[in-house]
Every structure is written in C-alpha cells, then in structure tokens.
PAKE-553446 format. One record per residue: residue number from 1; residue in three letters; x, y, z of N, C-alpha, C, O in turn. Coordinates in nm, 3 decimals. Example, Ala and Ser with C-alpha at 12.3 -4.5 7.8 and 13.67 -1.06 7.14 Angstrom:
ATOM    nr   rest       n.u       n.v       n.w      ca.u      ca.v      ca.w       c.u       c.v       c.w       o.u       o.v       o.w
ATOM     1    ALA     1.319    -0.569     0.780     1.230    -0.450     0.780     1.320    -0.330     0.780     1.424    -0.332     0.846
ATOM     2    SER     1.285    -0.225     0.708     1.367    -0.106     0.714     1.290     0.003     0.787     1.341     0.114     0.804
//
This chain:
ATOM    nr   rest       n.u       n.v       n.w      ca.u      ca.v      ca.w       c.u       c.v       c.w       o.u       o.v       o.w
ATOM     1    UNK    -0.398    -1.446    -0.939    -0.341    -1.380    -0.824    -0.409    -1.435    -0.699    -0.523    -1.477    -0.715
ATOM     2    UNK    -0.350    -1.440    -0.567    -0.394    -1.505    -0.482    -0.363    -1.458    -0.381    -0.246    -1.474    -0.345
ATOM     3    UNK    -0.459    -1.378    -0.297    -0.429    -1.302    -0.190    -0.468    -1.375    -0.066    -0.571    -1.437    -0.044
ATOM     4    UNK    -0.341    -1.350     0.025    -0.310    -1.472     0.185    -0.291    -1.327     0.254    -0.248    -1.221     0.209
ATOM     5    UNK    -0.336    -1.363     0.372    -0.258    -1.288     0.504    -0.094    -1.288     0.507    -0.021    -1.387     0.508
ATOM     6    UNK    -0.067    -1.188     0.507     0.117    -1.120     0.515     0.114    -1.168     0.640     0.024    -1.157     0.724
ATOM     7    UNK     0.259    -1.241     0.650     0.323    -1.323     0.774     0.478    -1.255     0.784     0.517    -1.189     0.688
ATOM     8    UNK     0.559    -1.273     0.893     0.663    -1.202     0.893     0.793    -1.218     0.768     0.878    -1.144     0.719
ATOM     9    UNK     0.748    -1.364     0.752     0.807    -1.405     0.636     0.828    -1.345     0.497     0.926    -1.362     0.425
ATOM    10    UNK     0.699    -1.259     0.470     0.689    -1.188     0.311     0.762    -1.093     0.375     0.845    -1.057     0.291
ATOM    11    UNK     0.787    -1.008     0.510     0.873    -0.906     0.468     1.030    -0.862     0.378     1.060    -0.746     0.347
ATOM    12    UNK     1.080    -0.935     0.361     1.208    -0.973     0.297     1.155    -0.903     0.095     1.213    -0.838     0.008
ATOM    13    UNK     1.054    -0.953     0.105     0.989    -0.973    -0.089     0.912    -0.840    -0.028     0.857    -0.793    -0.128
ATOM    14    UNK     0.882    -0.757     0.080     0.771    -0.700     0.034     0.865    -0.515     0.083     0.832    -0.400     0.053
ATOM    15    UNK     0.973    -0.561     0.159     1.063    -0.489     0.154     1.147    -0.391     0.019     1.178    -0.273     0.005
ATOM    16    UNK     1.158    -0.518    -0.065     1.209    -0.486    -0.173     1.103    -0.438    -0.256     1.139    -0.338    -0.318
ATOM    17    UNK     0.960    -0.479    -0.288     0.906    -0.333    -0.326     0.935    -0.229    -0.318     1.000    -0.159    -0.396
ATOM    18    UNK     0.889    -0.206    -0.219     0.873    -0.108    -0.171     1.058     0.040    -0.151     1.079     0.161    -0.159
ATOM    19    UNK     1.122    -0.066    -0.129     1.286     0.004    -0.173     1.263     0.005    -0.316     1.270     0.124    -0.347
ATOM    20    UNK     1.240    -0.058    -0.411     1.222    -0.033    -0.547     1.141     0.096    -0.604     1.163     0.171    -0.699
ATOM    21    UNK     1.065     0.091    -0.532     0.985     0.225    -0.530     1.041     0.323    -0.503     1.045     0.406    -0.595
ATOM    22    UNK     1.087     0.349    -0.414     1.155     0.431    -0.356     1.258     0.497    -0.480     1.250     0.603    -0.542
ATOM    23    UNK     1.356     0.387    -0.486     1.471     0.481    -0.564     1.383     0.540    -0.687     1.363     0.660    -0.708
ATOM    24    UNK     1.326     0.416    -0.775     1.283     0.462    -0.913     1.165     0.615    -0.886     1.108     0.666    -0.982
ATOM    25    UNK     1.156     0.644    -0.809     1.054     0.772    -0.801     1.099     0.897    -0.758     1.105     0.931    -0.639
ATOM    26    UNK     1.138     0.980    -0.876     1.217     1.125    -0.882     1.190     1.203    -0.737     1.273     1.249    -0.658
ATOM    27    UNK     1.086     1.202    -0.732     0.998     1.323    -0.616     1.016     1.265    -0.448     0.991     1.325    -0.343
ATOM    28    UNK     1.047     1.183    -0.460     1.052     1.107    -0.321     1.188     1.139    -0.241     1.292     1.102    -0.295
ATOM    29    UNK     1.192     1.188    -0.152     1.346     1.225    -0.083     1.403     1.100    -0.045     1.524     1.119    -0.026
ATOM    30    UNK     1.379     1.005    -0.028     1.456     0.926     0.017     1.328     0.843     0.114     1.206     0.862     0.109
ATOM    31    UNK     1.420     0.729     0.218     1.301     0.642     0.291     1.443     0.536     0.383     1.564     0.512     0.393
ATOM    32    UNK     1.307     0.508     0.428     1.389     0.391     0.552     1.499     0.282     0.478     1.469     0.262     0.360
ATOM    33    UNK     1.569     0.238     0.506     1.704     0.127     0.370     1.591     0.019     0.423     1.535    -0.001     0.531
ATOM    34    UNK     1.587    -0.035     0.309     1.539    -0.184     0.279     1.549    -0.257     0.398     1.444    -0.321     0.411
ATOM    35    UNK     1.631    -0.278     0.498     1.652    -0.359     0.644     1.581    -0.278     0.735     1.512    -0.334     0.819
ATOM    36    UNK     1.587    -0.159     0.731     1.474    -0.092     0.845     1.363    -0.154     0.782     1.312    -0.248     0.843
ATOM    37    UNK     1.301    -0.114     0.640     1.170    -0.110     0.619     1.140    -0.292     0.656     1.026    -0.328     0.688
ATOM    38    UNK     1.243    -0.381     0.648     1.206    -0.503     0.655     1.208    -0.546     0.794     1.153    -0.653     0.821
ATOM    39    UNK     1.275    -0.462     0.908     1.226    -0.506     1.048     1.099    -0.367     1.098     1.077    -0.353     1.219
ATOM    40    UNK     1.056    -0.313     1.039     0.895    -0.279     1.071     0.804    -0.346     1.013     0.692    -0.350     1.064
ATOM    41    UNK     0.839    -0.434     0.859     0.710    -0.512     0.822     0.736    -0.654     0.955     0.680    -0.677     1.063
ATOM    42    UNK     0.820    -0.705     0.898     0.821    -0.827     1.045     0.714    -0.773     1.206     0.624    -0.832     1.265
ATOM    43    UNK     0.754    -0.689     1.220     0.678    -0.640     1.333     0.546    -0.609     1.338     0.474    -0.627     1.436
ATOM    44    UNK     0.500    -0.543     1.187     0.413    -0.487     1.154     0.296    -0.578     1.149     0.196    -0.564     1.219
ATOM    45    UNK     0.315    -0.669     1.066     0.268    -0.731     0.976     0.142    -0.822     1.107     0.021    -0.825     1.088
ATOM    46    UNK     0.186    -0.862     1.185     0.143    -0.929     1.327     0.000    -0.863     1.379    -0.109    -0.917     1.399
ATOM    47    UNK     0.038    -0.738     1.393    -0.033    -0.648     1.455    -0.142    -0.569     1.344    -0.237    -0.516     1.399
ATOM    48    UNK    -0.137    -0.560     1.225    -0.206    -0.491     1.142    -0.231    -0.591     1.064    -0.166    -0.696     1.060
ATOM    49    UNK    -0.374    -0.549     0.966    -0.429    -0.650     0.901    -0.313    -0.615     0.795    -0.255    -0.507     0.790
ATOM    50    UNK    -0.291    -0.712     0.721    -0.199    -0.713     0.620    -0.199    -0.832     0.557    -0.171    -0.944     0.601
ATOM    51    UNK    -0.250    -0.782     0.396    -0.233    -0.949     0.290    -0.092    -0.933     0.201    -0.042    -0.820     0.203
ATOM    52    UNK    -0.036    -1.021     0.137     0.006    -1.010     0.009    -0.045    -1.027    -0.102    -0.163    -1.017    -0.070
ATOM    53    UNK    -0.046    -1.047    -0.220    -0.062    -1.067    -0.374     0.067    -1.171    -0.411     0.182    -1.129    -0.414
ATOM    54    UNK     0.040    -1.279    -0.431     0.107    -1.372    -0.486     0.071    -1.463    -0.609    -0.021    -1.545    -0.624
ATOM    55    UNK     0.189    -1.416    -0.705     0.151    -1.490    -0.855     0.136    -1.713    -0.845     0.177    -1.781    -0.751
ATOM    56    UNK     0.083    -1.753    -0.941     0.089    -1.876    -0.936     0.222    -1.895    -0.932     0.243    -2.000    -0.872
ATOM    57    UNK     0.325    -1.842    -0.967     0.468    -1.951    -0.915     0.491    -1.924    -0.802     0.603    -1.970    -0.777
ATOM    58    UNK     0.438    -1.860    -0.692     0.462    -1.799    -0.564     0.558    -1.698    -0.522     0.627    -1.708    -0.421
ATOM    59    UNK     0.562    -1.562    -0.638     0.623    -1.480    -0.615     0.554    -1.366    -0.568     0.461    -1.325    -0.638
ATOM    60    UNK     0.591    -1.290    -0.432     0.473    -1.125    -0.415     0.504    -1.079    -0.513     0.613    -1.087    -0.569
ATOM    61    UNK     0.374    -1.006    -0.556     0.363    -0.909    -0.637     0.301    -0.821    -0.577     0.254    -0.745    -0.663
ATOM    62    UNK     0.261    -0.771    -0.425     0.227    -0.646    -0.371     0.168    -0.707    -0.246     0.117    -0.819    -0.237
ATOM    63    UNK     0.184    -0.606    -0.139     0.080    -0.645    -0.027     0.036    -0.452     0.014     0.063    -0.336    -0.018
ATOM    64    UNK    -0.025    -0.516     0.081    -0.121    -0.431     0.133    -0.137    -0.417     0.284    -0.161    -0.526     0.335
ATOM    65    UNK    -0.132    -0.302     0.387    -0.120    -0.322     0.565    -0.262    -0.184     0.566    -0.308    -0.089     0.502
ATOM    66    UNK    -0.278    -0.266     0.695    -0.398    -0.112     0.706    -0.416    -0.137     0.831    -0.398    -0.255     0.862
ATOM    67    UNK    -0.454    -0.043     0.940    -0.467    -0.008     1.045    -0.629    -0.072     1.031    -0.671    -0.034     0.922
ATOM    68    UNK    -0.722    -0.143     1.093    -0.819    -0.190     1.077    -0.931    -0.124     1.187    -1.053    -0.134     1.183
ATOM    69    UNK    -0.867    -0.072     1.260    -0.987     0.018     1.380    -0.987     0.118     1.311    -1.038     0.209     1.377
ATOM    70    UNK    -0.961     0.147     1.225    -0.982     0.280     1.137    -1.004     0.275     1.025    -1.035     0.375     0.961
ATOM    71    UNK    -0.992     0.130     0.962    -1.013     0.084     0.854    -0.975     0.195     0.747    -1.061     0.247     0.676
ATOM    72    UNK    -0.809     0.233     0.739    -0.724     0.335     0.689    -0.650     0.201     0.654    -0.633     0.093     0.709
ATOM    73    UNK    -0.603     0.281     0.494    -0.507     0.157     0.452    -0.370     0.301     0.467    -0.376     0.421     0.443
ATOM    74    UNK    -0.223     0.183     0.533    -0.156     0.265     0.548    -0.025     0.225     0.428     0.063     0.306     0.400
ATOM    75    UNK    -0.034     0.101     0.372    -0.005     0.064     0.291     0.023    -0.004     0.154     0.093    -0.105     0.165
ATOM    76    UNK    -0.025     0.037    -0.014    -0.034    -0.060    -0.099     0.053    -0.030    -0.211     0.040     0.074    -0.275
ATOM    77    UNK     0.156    -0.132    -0.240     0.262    -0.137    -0.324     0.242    -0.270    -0.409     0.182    -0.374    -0.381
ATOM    78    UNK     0.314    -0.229    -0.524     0.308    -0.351    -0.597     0.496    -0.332    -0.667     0.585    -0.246    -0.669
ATOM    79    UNK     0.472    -0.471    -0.712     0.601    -0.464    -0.810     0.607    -0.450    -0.948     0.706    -0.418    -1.013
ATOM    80    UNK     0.505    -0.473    -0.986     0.490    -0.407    -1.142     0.314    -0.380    -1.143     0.224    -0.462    -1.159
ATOM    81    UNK     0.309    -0.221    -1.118     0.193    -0.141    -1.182     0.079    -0.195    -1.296     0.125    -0.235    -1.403
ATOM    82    UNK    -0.071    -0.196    -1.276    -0.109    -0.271    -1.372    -0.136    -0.406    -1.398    -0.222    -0.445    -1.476
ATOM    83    UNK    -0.022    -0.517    -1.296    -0.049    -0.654    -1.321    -0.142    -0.696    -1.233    -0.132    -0.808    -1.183
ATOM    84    UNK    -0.244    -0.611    -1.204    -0.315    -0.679    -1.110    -0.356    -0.704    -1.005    -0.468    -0.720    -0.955
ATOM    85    UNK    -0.255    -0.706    -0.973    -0.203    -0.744    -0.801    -0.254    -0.640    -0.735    -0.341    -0.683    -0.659
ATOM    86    UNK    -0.237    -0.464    -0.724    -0.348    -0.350    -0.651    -0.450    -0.396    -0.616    -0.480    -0.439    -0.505
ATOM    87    UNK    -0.539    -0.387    -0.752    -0.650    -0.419    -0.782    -0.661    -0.537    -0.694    -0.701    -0.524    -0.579
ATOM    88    UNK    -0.623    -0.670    -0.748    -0.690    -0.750    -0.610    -0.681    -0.729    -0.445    -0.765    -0.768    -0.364
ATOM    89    UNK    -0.588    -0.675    -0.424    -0.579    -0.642    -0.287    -0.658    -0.533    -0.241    -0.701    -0.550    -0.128
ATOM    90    UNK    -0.694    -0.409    -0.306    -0.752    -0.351    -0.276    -0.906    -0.419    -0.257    -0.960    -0.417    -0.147
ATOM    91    UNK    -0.978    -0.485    -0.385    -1.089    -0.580    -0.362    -1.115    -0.670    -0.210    -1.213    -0.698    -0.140
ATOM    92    UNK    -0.990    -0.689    -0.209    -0.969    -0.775    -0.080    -0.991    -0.686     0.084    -1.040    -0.721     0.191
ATOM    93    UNK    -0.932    -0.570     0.039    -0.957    -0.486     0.179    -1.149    -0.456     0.175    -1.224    -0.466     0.271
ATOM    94    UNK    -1.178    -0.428     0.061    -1.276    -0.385     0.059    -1.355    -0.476     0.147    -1.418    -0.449     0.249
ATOM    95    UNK    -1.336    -0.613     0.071    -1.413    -0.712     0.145    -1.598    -0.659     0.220    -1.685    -0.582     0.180
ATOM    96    UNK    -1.590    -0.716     0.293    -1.745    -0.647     0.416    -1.731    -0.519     0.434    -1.820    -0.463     0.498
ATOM    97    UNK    -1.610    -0.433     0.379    -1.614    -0.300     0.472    -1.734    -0.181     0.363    -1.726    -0.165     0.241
ATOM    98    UNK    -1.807    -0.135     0.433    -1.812    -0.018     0.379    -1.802     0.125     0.377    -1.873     0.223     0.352
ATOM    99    UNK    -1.622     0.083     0.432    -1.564     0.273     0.376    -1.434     0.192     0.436    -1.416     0.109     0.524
ATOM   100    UNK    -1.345     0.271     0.330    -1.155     0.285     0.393    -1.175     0.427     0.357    -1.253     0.504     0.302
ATOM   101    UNK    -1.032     0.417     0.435    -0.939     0.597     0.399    -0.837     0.547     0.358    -0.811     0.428     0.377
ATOM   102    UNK    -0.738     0.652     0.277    -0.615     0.638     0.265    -0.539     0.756     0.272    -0.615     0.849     0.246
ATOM   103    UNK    -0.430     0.796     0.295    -0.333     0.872     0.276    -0.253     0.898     0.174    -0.144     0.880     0.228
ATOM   104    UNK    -0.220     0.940     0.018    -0.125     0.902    -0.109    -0.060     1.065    -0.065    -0.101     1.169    -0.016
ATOM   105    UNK     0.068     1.006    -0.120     0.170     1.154    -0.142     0.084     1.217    -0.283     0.039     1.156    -0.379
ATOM   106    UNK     0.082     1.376    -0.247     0.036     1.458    -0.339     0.080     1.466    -0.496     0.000     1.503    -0.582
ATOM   107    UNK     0.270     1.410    -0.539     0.262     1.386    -0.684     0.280     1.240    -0.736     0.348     1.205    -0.832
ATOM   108    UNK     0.181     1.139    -0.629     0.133     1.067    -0.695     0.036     1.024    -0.764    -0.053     0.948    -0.725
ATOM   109    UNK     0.050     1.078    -0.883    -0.018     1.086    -0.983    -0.149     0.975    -1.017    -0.270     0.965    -1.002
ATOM   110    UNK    -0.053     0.916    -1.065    -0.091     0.773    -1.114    -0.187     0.637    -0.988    -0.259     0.546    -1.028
ATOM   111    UNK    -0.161     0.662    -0.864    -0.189     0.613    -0.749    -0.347     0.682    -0.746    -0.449     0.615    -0.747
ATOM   112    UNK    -0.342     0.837    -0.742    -0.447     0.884    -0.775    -0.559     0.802    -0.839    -0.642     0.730    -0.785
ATOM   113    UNK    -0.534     0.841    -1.011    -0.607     0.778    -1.062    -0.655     0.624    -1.050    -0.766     0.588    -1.090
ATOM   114    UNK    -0.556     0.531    -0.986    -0.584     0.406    -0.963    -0.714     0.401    -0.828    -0.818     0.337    -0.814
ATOM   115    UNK    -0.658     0.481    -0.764    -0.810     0.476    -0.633    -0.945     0.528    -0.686    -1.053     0.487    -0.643
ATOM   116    UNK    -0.931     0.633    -0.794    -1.022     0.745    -0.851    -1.060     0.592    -0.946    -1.159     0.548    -0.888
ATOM   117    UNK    -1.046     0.553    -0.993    -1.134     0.405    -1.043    -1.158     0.310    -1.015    -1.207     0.221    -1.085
ATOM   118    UNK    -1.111     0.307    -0.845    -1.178     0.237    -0.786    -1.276     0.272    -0.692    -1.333     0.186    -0.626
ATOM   119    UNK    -1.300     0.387    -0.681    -1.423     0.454    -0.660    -1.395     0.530    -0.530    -1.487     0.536    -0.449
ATOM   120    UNK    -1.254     0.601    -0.496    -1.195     0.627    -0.404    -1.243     0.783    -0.450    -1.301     0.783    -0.558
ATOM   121    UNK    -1.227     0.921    -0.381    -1.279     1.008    -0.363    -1.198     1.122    -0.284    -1.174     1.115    -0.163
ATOM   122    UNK    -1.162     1.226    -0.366    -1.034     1.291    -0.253    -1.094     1.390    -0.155    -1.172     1.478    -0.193
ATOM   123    UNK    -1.055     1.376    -0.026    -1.175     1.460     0.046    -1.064     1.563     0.122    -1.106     1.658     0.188
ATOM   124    UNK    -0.909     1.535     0.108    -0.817     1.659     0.181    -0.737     1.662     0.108    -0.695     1.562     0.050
ATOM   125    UNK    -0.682     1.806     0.087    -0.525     1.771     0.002    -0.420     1.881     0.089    -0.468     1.951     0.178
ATOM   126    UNK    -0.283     1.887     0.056    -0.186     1.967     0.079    -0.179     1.875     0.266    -0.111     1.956     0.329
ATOM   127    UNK    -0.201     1.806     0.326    -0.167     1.734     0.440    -0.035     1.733     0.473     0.035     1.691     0.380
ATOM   128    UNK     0.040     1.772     0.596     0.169     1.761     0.601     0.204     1.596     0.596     0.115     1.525     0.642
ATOM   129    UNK     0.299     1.542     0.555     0.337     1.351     0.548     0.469     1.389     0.611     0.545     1.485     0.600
ATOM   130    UNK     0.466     1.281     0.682     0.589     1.252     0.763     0.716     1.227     0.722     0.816     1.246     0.792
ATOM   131    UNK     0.717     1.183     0.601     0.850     1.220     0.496     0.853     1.315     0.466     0.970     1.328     0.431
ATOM   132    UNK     0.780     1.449     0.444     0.861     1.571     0.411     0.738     1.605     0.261     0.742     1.720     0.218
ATOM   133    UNK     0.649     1.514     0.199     0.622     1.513     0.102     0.488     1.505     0.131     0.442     1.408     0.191
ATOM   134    UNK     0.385     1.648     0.072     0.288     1.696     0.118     0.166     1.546     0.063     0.201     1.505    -0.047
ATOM   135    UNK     0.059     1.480     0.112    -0.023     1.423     0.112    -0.159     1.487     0.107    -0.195     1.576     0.184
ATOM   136    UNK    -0.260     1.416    -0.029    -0.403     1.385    -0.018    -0.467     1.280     0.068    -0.404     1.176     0.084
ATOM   137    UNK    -0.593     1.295     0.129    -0.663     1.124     0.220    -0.781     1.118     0.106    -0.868     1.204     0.102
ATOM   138    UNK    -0.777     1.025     0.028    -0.911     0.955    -0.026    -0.984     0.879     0.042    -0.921     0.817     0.128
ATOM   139    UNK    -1.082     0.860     0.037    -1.203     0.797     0.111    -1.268     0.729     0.004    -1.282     0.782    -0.106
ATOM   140    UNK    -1.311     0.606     0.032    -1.416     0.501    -0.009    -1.523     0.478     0.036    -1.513     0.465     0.158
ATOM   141    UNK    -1.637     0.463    -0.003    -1.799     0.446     0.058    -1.888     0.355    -0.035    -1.915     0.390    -0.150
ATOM   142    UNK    -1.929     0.245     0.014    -1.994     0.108    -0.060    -2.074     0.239    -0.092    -2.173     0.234    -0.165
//
C-alpha cells in the first residue's frame, strides 16, 4: 500500500467510497450524491491535509482528510474494510503527531473498535452530528 498526498484528481475514486458507504450502511439516513461529495473533495482536498491509500496496480483503496490546526481527522474511508489501507493511513496521520481527535457516528461499531486498536480512546459520546446521527470524539496520545 502506498500512501501520496490526495490531489483533486482522487476525488472521482474517493467519492465513490465513500457513496458506497453510504448506501451499504442500514443506520445512515442518507448523504451528499456522489457529485456533491466529489466537488467538496476537489475543493477540499487543496486546503486540508489529505492522503490516499493506493494498491500496487494504482487503484484507491481509502484516503484520509483532517483539519491539521487541530490535528482532527475529519475523514477515513476505505473500500474494502481490513485490507489495510485504514491502518496505513491512519499510521500515516500519526506520523510526528502526538495526539489526533476524531469524530465516528455512534453505531459505528466496527470503526470503533478499529481506532480502540489503534490506541484511540473515547472521551465524548451522544454528540449531536450534522447528519442527524448522534456521534462519539476519540482521542489519540503518543
């Protein structure tokens, strides 16, 4: 896996994550259509630190955006759970820092446990989220 700085270009591949996500997840009301979410990464992507995860044939398999004066990750998706790709990106945010935050919707379960082994730590829960779908903030500390 090979993590690069996200350019406006991955939004198109990193769009469709993230719409993939979306539908396949019962609890989720709905979200921006795939063309919104792909003209805020274009925009986004510039202004916020943001890598991708790209396999050796050069396909994303997840990126990652985070607000960096706050060193809050505001975003990490992958396309298939498990392959990896989190995990390196998250390694990658970690980098020099020692501490992120994050924000996860409350029945994500599984997201949970993926930060909870990476040594992430839940310090709020029941948070109102701007979709409608109550949020925990985990915190990280070298």
């Amino acid at each position: 896996m090979i993590v690069r700085p996200a350019t406006p270009d991955d939004a198109p591949a990193c769009a469709g994550i993230v719409s993939a996500w979306i539908e396949a997840t019962d609890w989720m009301p709905g979200g921006p259509s795939r063309d919104d979410l792909e003209a805020m990464m274009r925009k986004g992507f510039p202004i916020r630190e943001a890598w991708v995860a790209e396999t050796e044939d050069g396909e994303i398999a997840g990126y990652l955006s985070m607000r960096p004066h706050e060193d809050h990750i505001i975003g990490l998706y992958t396309s298939e759970p498990g392959s990896g790709a989190g995990k390196a990106l998250l390694d990658h945010a970690k980098g020099k820092r020692d501490y992120l935050q994050l924000n996860s919707h409350l029945p994500n379960r599984a997201a949970h446990r993926f930060y909870e082994r990476e040594g992430f730590v839940m310090v709020e829960q029941d948070l109102e989220g701007t979709d409608g779908v109550p949020e925990v903030r985990m915190e990280w500390r070298r």
